[in-house]
C-alpha positions in Angstrom: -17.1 -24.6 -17.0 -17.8 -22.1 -14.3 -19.4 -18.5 -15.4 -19.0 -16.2 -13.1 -21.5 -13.5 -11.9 -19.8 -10.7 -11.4 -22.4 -8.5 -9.9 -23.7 -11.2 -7.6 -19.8 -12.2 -6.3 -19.6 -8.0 -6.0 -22.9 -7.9 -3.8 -22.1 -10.9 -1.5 -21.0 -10.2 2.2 -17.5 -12.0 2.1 -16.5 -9.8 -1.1 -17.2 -6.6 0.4 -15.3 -7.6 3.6 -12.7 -8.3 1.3 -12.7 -5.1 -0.7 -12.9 -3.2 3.1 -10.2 -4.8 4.4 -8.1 -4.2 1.3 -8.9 -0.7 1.2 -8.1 -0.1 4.6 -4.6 -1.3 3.8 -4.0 0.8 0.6 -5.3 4.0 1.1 -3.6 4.7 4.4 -0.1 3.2 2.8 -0.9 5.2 -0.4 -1.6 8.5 1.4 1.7 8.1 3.6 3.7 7.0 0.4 2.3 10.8 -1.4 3.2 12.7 1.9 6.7 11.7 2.5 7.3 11.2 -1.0 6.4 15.1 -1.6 7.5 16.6 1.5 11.0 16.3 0.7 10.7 19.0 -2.5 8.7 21.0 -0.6 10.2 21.3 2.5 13.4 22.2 0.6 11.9 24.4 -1.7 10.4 26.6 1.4 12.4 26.1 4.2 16.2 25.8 5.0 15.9 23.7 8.2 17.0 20.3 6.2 20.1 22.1 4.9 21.6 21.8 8.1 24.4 19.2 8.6 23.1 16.2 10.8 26.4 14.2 10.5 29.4 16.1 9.4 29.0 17.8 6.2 26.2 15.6 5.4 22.7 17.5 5.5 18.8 16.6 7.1 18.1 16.8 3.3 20.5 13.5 2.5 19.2 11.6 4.7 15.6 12.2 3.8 16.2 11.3 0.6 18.0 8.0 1.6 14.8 7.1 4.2 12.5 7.8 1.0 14.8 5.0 0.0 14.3 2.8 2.4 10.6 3.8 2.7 10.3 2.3 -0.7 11.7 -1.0 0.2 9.5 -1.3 3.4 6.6 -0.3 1.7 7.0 -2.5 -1.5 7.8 -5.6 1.0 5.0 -5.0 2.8 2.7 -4.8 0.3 4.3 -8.1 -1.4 3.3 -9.9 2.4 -0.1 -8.1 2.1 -0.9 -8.9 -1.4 0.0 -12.4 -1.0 -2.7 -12.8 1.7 -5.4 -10.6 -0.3 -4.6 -13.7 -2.9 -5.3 -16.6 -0.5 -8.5 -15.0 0.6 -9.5 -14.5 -3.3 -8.5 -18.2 -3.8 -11.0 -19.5 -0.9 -13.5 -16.6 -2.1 -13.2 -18.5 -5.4 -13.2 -21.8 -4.2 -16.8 -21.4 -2.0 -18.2 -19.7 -4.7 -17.5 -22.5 -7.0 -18.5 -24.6 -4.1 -22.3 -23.4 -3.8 -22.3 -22.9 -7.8 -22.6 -26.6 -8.7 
């Protein structure tokens, strides 16, 4: 049975790589997910320039709130595509650690 090292497979140059190029990914979507998710209470709260009607009686402030919407969909089905590619590089991460264990 394989025991891992945790400490080692952390300090190796292919895991940290990994762990950079994963937070490089999340931290920007994560920040952009809090802004626009927030904005919308604020900017409505503070300022009147989304109670305007954009098309017909329908206000900026609607359609914000249906691109947070459709913000969430992107975002979600882009981090499904990026997750499933964070997994294949943990699978061969796996698989040459296992490789130089035995």
């Amino acid at each position: 049975m394989y025991k891992a090292d945790y400490k080692q497979i952390a300090a190796t140059p292919s895991f940290q790589a990994f762990l950079k190029q994963k937070r490089a990914f999340i931290v920007p979507s994560a920040i952009f997910f809090f802004v626009f998710y927030f904005s919308l209470p604020v900017l409505t709260s503070y300022f009147t320039f989304l109670n305007k009607p954009a098309i017909g009686a329908v206000s900026w402030a609607w359609l914000f709130a249906i691109a947070q919407f459709a913000m969430t969909w992107i975002l979600s089905t882009v981090y499904s595509r990026k997750a499933a590619h964070f997994d294949r590089y943990v699978s061969a991460l796996k698989a040459d650690l296992k490789g130089e264990q035995t």
